[in-house]
C-alpha positions in Angstrom: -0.5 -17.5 28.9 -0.7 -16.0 25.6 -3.1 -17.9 23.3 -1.2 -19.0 20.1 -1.8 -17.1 16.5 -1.9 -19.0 13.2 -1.4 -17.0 10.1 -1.0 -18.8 6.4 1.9 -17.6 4.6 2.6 -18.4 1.3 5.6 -16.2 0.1 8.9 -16.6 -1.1 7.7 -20.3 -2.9 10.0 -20.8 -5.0 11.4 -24.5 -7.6 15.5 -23.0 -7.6 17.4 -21.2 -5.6 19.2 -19.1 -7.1 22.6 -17.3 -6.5 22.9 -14.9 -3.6 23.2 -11.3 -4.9 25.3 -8.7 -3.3 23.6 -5.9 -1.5 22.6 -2.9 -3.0 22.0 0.8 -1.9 18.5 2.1 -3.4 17.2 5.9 -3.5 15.9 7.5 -0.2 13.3 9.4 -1.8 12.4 10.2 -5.6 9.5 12.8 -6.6 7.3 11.1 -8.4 7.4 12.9 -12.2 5.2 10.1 -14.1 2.4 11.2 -16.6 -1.2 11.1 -15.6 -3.3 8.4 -16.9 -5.1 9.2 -20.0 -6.9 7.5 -22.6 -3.4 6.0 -24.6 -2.2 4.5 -21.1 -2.7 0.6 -21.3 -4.5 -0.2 -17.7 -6.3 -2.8 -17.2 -8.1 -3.1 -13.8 -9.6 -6.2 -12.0 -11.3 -6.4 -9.1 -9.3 -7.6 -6.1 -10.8 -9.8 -3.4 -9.8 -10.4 -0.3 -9.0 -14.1 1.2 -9.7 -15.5 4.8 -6.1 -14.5 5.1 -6.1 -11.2 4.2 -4.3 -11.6 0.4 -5.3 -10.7 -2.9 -7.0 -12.8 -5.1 -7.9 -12.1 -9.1 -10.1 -14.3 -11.4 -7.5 -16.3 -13.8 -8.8 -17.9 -17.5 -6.6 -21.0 -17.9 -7.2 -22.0 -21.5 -10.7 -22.3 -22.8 -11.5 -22.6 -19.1 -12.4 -20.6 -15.6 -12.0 -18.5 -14.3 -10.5 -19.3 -11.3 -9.4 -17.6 -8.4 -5.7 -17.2 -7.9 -3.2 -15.3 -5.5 -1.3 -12.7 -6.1 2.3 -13.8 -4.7 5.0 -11.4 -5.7 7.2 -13.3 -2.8 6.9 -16.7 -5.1 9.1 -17.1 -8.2 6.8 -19.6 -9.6 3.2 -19.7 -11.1 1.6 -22.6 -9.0 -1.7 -25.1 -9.7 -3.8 -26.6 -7.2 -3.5 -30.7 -7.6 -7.7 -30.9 -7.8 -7.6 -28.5 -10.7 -4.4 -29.9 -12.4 -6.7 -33.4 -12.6 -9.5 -31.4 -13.2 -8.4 -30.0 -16.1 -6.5 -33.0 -17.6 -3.2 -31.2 -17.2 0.2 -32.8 -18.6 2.7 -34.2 -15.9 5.7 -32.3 -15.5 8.9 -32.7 -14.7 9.6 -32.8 -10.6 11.3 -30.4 -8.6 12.2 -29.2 -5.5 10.7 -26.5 -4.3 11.4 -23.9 -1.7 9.0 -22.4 0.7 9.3 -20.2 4.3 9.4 -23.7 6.3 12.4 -25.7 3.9 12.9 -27.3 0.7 11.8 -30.8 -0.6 10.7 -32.7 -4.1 7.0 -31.8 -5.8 5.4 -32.8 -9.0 4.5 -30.4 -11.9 1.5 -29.6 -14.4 1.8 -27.7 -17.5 -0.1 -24.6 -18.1 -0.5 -24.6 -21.6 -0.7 -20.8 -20.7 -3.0 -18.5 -18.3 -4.9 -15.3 -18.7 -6.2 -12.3 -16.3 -7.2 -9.2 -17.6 -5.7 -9.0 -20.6 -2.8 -10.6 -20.2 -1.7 -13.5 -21.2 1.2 -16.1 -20.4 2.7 -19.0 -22.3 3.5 -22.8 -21.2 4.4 -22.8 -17.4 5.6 -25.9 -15.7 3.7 -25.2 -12.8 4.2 -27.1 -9.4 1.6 -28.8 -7.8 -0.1 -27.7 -4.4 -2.8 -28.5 -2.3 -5.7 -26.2 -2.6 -6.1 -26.1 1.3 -2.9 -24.9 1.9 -2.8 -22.3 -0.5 -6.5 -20.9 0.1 -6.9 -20.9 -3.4 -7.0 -22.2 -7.0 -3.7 -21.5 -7.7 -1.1 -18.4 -7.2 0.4 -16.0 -9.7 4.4 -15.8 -9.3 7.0 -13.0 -10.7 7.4 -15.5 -13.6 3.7 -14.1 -14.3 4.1 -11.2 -13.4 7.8 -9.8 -14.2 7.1 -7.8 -17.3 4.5 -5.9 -15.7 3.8 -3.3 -13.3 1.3 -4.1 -10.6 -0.7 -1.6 -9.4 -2.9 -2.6 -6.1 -5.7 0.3 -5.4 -6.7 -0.9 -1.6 -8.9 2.4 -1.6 -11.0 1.5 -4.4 -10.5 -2.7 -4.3 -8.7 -2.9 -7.4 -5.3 -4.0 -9.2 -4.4 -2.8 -12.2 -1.6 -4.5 -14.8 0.2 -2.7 -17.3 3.2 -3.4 -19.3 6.3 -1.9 -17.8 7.1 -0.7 -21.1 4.1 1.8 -20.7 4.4 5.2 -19.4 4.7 5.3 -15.3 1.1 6.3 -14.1 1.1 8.6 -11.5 -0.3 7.4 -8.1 -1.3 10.7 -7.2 0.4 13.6 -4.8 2.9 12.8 -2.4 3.7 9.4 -4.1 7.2 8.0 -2.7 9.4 6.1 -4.9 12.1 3.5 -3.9 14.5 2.0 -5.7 15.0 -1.8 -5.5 17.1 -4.7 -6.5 15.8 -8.4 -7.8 17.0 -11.2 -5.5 16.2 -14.7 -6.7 13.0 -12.9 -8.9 12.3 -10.9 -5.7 12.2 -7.5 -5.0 14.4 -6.3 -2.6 15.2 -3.4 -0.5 18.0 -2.1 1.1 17.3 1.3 2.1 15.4 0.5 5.2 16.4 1.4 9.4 14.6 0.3 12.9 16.3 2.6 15.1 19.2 3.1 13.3 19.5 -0.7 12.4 19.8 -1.0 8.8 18.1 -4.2 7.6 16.9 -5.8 4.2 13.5 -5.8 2.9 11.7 -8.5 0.7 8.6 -7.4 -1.1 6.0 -10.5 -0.3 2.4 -10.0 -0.6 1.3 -13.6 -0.5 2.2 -13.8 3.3 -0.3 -11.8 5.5 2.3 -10.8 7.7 5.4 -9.4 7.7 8.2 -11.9 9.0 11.5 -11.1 10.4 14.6 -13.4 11.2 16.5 -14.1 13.8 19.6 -11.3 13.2 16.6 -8.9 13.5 14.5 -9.8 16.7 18.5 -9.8 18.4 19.6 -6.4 17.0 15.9 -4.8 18.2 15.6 -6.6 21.4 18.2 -4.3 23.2 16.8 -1.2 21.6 13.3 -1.7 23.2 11.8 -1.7 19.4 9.7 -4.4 19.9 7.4 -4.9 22.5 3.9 -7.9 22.9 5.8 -11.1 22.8 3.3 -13.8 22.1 3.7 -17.6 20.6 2.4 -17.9 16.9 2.4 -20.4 14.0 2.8 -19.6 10.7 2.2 -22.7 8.0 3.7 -22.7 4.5 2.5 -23.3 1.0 3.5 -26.9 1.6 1.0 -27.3 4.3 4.2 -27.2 7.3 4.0 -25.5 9.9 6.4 -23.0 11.8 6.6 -21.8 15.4 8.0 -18.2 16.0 7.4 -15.2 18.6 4.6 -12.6 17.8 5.9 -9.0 18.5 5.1 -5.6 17.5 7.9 -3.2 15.7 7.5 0.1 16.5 9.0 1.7 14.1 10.5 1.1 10.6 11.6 3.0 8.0 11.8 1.9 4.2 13.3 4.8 1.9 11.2 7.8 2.5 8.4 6.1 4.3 7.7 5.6 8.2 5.9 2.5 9.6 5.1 2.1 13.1 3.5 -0.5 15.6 3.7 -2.9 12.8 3.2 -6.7 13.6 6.2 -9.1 12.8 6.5 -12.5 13.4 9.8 -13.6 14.4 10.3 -16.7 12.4 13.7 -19.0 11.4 12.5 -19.1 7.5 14.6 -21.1 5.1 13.3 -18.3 2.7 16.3 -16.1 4.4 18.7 -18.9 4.5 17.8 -19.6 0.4 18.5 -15.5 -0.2 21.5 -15.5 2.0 19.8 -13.3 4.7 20.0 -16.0 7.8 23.0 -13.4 8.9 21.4 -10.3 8.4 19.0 -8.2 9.9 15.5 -9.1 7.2 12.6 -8.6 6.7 9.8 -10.0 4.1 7.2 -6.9 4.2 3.6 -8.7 4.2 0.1 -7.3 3.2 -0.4 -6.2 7.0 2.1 -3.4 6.3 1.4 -2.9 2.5 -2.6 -2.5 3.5 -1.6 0.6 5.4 -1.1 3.0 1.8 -3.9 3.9 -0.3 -2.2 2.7 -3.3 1.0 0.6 -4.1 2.5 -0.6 -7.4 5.1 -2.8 -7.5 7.2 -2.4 -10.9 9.3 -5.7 -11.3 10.9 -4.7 -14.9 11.6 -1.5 -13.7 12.7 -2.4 -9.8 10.5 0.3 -7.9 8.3 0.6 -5.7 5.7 3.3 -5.7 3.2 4.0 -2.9 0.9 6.5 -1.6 0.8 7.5 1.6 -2.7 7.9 3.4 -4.3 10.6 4.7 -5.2 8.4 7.4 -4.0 5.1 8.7 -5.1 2.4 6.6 -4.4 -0.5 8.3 -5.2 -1.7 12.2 -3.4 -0.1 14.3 -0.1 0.4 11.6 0.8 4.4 11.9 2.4 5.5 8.3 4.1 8.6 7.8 6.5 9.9 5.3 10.3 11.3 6.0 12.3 13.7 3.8 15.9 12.1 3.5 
């Protein structure tokens, strides 16, 4: 008997759900044309630390005060605030909501951030909801409504993650960098452009989950193509402290626009994330850090809807094979 996994996943946190949005082709593969960086190009870099679980974490300046360590969730539509630091602070009450996480929907209270810094960046007022610092593994989390003017760069190589305004000139990741096109989904980044053995599927951009997580339509379209292979039990617990039971498994291959993943782990999990994006249907997937650790560099460019990565010279990531495909 397999023992049973438990993995913390945070993504796709989000106070409304929005409208379901039709799906959209995006580019195989783009070269990448962008301008070197040079001393005119706004970057501003921060070290990146890694959690227990595997996510990134920067130092956040809330006010006068900090800093603190927050997650960087571009699966989450919503800045969140750990309740100790809410009180802490002496936070205003805000309005309550209902808020949506991997594991189902249900009422929370709200602070307000009279407005955040990292870097040097800077947001206004946020009506932040309030979480329990033990289930996020942090201070707080950074959502797309922090981060959706920008352009994220995450340097695994070098430990790093860089922020510059999208309205900046593109840097260049380097030689060989592969370029997707995407479309936003409820905030979210999403893909379209993406095959497991001739299966098309969707893919969701979430790097606060430390695994990637498919649904159901997936693990039944793979299962009689013998793509997926080490069944074992896991649990996977949300932002809200809940917990989920799913199935373990290893893709062996996947392909996302120009770029070639193989012996990836998924965990096979009925998410109300892909019921809230109208994805309970399809064949989905929300791409965690376990496959994004395998590039040297990735930028995620929400203004702009790209993703940019950089393939390694070698694999990056346990056991995760990457390698890159002409159309």
């Amino acid at each position: 008997m397999h023992p049973r996994i438990t993995l913390l996943c945070l993504g796709a946190a989000t106070m409304f759900a929005g409208p379901a949005l039709a799906q959209t082709k995006t580019d195989h593969y783009l070269p990448e044309t962008a301008a070197p960086v040079d001393g005119h190009t706004q970057t501003n870099s921060m070290a990146i630390h890694n959690d227990e679980t595997d996510r990134m974490t920067v130092a956040v300046q809330l006010g006068n005060s900090g800093p603190y360590r927050f997650l960087v969730d571009t699966g989450a539509e919503r800045t969140s605030i750990s309740r100790d630091l809410a009180r802490q602070l002496g936070l205003k009450p805000g309005p309550g909501v209902r808020l949506h996480s991997i594991a189902g929907v249900g009422p929370v209270q709200t602070a307000i951030i009279p407005g955040l810094a990292f870097s040097q960046n800077s947001v206004g007022s946020i009506e932040a909801p309030l979480l329990e610092a033990s289930n996020m593994g942090a201070d707080g989390m950074l959502g797309v409504d922090s981060l959706r003017s920008e352009r994220i760069l995450f340097d695994f190589k070098a430990k790093t993650m860089s922020v510059t305004p999208a309205s900046e000139r593109v840097q260049s990741l380097g030689d060989g960098t592969i370029v997707v096109r995407a479309k936003r989904r409820n905030g979210r980044l999403v893909l379209t452009d993406a095959t497991a053995d001739n299966q098309r599927l969707t893919v969701v951009l979430d790097t606060g989950s430390q695994i990637t997580i498919g649904n159901a339509a997936l693990r039944r379209a793979l299962l009689g193509r013998n793509m997926l292979a080490k069944p074992e039990p896991i649990t996977l617990q949300s932002v809200t402290g809940a917990t989920m039971d799913g199935t373990f498994m290893i893709l062996k291959e996947l392909t996302v626009g120009g770029i070639g993943l193989k012996n990836l782990a998924v965990a096979f999990v009925d998410a109300h994330t892909f019921r809230q994006l109208g994805l309970e249907k399809k064949p989905a997937l929300l791409l965690g850090m376990n496959a994004m650790r395998a590039f040297d560099r990735v930028s995620i460019d929400f203004a702009n809807k790209k993703l940019r990565v950089l393939l390694p010279k070698t694999s990056r990531a346990d056991g995760v094979e990457v390698a890159a495909r002409l159309p």
